[in-house]
C-alpha positions in Angstrom: -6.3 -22.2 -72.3 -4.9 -25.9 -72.1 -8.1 -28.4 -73.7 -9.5 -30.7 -71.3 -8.3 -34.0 -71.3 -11.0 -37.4 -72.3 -10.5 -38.0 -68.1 -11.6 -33.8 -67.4 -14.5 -34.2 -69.6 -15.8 -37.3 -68.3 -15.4 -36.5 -64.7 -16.9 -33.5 -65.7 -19.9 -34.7 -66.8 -19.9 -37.4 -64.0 -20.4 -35.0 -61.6 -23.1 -32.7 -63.9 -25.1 -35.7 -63.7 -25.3 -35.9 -60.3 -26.4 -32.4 -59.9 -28.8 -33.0 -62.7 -30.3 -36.2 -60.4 -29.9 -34.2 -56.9 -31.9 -31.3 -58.4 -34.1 -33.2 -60.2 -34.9 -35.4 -57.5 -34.0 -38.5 -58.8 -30.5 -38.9 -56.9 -27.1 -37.1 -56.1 -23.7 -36.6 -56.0 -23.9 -38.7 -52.8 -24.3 -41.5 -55.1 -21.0 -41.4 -57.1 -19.1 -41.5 -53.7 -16.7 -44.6 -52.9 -17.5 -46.9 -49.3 -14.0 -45.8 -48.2 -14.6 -42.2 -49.3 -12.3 -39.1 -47.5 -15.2 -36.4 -47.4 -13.7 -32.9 -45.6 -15.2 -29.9 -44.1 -13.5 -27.3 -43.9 -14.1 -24.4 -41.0 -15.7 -23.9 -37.8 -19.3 -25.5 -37.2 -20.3 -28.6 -36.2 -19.5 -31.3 -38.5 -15.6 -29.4 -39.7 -13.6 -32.9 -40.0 -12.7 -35.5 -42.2 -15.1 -38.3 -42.4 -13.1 -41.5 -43.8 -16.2 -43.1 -45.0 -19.2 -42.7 -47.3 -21.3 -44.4 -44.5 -20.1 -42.2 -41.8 -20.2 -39.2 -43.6 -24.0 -40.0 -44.3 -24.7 -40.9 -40.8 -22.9 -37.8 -39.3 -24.1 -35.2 -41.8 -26.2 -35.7 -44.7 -28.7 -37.7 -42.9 -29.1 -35.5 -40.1 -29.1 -32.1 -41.9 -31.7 -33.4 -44.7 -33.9 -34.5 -41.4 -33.8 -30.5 -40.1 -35.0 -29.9 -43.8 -39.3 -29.3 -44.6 -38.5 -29.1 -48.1 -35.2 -31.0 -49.6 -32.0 -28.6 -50.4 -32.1 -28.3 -54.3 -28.6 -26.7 -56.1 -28.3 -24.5 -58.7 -25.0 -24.6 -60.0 -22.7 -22.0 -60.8 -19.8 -23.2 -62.5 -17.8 -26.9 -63.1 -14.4 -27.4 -63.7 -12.0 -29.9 -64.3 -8.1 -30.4 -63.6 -6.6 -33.6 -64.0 -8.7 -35.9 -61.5 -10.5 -33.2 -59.6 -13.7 -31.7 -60.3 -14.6 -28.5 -58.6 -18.2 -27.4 -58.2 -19.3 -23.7 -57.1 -23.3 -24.1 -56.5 -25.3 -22.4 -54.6 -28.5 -24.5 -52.3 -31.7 -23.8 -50.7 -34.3 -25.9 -49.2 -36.8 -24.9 -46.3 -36.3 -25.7 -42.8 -38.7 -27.0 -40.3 -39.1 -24.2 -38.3 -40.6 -22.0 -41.9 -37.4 -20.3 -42.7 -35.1 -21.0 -45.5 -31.8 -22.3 -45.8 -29.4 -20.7 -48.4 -26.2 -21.2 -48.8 -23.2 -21.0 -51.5 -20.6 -24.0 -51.3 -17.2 -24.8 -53.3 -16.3 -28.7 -53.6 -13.4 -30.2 -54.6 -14.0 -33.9 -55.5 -11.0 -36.1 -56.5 -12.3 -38.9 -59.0 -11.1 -42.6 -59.5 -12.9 -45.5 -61.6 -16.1 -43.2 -62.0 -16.0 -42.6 -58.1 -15.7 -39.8 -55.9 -12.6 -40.9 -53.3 -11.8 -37.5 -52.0 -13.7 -34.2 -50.9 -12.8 -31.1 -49.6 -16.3 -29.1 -49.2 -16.0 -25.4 -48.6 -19.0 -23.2 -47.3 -20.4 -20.5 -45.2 -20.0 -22.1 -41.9 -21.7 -19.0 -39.7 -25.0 -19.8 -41.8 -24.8 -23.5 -41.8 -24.4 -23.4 -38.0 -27.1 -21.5 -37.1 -29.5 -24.0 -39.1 -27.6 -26.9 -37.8 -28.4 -25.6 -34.0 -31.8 -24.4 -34.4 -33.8 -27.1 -35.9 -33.2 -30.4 -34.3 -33.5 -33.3 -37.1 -36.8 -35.0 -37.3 -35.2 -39.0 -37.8 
């Protein structure tokens, strides 16, 4: 196995933290990402598109899906891993929704990293799940 290069690790542990903060409550990998930002979802539901900004991204998905939430989403992750510039994340999330039931689900990201920044996402995840939550609960803004 090739060692990690000084730019692996420290992505790597860029992007630890912000799990650490996100399931501690304290922040999130939402944090670490650049105004300008490319954040992709990939699949059928919803929100499947490229967002070209942080802002939009925010306003379009994170914002609205947290507001459908009675209890935040909290990660547990699976595994981290580093190639060059990206960092890939499998973790798995669950929070309760406002109509009593859970939310689970298991996503893959691929975060491309510049100047201690996250410039590029591609977010993988189960789509049929996400839906259904997405269409049921209607965010309370």
């Amino acid at each position: 196995m090739a060692e990690s290069t000084d730019t692996e690790k420290d992505n790597k542990e860029l992007i630890r933290a912000g799990f650490d903060a996100w399931r501690n409550g304290t922040g999130g990998v939402f944090d670490l990402l650049a105004a300008d930002a490319k954040w992709t979802i990939v699949g059928n539901c919803p929100v499947s598109r490229t967002f070209t900004s942080r802002q939009e991204f925010l306003d379009v998905v994170i914002n609205p899906f947290n507001a459908r939430l009675s209890s935040r989403l909290v990660p547990t992750m699976r595994g981290l891993y580093a190639d060059g510039d990206t960092v890939i994340a499998l973790f798995d999330a669950q929070g309760m929704a406002r109509d009593g039931k859970p939310y689970r689900n298991t996503y893959s990201w691929y975060m491309q990293i510049r100047d201690g920044k996250i410039v590029n996402a591609t977010a993988f995840f189960d789509t049929i799940e996400f839906t259904d939550f997405w269409n049921r609960i209607k965010p309370e803004m």
